[in-house]
TIDREN-307022 format. One line per field, with one value per residue (C-alpha): residue number from 1; x, y, z. Coordinates in nm, 3 decimals, m for minus. Each point is the difference from the previous one (the first is absolute). Layout:
seq <- c(NUM; ...)
east <- c(X; ...)
north <- c(Y; ...)
up <- c(Z; ...)
END
This chain:
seq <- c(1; 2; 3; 4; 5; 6; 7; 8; 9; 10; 11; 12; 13; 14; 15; 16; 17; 18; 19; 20; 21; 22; 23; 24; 25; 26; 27; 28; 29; 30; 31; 32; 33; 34; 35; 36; 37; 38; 39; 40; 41; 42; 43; 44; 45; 46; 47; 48; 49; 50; 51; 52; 53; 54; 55; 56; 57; 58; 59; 60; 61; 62; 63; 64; 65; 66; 67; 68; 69; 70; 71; 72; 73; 74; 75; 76; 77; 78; 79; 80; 81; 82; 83; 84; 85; 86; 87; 88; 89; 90; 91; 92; 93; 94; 95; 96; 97; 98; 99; 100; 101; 102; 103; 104; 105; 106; 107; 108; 109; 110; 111; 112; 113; 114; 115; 116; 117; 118; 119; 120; 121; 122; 123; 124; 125; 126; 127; 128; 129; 130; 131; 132; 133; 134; 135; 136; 137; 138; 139; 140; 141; 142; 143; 144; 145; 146; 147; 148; 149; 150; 151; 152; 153)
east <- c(0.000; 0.302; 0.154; m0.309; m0.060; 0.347; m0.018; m0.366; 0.207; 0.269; m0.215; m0.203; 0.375; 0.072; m0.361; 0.021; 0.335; m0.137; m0.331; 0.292; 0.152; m0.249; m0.161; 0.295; 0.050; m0.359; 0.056; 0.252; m0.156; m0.283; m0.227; m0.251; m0.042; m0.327; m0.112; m0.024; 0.210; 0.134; m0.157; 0.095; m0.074; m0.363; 0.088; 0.349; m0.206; m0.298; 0.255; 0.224; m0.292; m0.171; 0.343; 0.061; m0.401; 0.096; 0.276; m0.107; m0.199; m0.107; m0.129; 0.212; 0.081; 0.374; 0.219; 0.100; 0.285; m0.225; m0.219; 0.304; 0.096; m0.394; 0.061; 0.310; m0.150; m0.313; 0.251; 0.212; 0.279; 0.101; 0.173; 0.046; m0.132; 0.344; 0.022; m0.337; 0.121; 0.317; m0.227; m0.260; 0.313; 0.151; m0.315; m0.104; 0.106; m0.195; 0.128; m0.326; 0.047; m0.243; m0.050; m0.267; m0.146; 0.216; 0.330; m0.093; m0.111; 0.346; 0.158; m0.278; 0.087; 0.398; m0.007; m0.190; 0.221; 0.303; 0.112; m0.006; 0.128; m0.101; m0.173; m0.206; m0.312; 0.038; 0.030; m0.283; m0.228; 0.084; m0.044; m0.366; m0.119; 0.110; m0.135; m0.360; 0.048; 0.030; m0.289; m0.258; 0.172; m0.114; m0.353; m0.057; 0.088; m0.203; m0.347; 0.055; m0.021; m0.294; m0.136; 0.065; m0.163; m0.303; 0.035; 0.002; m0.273)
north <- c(0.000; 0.232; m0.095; 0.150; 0.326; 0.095; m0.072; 0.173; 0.322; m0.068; m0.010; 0.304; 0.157; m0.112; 0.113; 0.367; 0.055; m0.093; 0.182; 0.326; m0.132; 0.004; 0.347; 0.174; m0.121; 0.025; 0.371; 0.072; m0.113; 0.235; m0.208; 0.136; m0.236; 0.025; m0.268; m0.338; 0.017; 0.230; 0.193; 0.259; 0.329; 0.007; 0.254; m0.201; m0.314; 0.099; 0.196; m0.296; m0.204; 0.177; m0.016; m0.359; m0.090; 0.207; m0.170; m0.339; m0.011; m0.418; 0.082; m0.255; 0.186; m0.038; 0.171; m0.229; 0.072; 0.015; 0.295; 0.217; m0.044; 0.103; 0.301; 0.133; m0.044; 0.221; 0.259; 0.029; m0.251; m0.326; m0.274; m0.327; m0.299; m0.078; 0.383; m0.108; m0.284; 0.186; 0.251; m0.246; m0.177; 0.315; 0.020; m0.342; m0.070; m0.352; m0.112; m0.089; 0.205; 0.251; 0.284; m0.004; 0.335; m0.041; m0.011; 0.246; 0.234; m0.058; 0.170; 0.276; 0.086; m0.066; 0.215; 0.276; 0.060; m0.056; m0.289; m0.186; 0.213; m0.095; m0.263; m0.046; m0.133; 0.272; 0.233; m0.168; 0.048; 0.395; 0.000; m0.187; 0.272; 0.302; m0.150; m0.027; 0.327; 0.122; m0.188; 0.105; 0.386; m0.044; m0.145; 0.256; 0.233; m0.159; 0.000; 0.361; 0.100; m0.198; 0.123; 0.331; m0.058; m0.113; 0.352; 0.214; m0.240)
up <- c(0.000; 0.073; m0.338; m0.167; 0.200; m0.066; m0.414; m0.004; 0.170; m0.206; m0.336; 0.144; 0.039; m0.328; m0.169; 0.142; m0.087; m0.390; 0.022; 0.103; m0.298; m0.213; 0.120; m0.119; m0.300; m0.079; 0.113; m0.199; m0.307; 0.014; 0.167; 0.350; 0.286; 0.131; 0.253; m0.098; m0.328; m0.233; m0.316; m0.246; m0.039; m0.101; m0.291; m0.134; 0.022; m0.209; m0.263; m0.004; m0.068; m0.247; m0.207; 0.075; m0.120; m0.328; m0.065; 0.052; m0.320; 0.064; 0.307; 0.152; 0.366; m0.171; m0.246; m0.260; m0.221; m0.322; 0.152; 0.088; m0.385; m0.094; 0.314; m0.171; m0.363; 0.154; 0.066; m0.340; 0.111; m0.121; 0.233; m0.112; 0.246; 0.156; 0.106; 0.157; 0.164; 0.147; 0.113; 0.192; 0.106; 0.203; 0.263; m0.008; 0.362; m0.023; m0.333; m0.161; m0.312; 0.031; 0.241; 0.255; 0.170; 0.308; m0.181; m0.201; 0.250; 0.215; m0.345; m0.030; 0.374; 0.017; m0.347; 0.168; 0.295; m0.212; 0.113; m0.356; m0.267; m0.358; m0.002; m0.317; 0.114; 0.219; m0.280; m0.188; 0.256; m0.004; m0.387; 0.057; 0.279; m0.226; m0.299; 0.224; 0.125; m0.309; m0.140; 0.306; m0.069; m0.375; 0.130; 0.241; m0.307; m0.229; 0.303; 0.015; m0.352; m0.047; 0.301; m0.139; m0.348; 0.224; 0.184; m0.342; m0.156)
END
């Protein structure tokens, strides 16, 4: 019985020290603690989304090589599939050859407080969010002239 209260307090030792562990490297890569777990910034986490959904043409919940060829195509710019691959292959942490929302977030956030420097999903992803800036500008553009032609009418 002795033999087991002291490895629970050991592993209870052991477990906080790895929670403290974990807290600050959660911390420092962008992430809040809140009680009970962790989350991210409500605003990065929606933006980050919203890019990741656009990008993720198959609606998969991953980023497959093939849609980051289509992505960059969208924009003017032709890859080949390999430059695909060695792109997917730079963030895929798990090595399953695509990139799910977490790893891709981990670069959104590292790349946002500078501690990745270009990375070119990273750089894709900025591309996509001007692109539908630019787009929801042109929209907004477009909904007030015809709003106006409605005022004139």
């Amino acid at each position: 019985k002795q033999s087991y209260q002291r490895r629970v307090r050991g592993d209870e030792a052991r477990r906080a020290e790895e929670i403290a562990d974990a807290e600050g490297l959660i911390k420092s890569m962008g992430f809040r603690l809140r009680e009970g777990g962790t989350e991210v910034e409500q605003s990065a986490d929606e933006k980050y989304r919203k890019v990741f959904d656009d990008l993720d043409a198959d609606r998969t919940g991953v980023l497959r090589p093939a849609e980051l060829v289509e992505a960059y195509k969208q924009l003017g710019v032709t890859i080949d599939i390999q430059d695909a691959i060695n792109m997917v292959n730079e963030v895929d942490t798990n090595r399953n050859g695509v990139v799910d929302f977490e790893e891709f977030l981990l670069i959104m956030v590292g790349a946002s407080q500078g501690a990745i420097v270009d990375n070119r999903l990273h750089m894709l992803a900025q591309l996509t969010m001007e692109q539908a800036c630019l787009e929801e500008e042109g929209a907004t553009s477009a909904q007030v002239e015809g709003e106006k032609s409605l005022v004139e009418a």
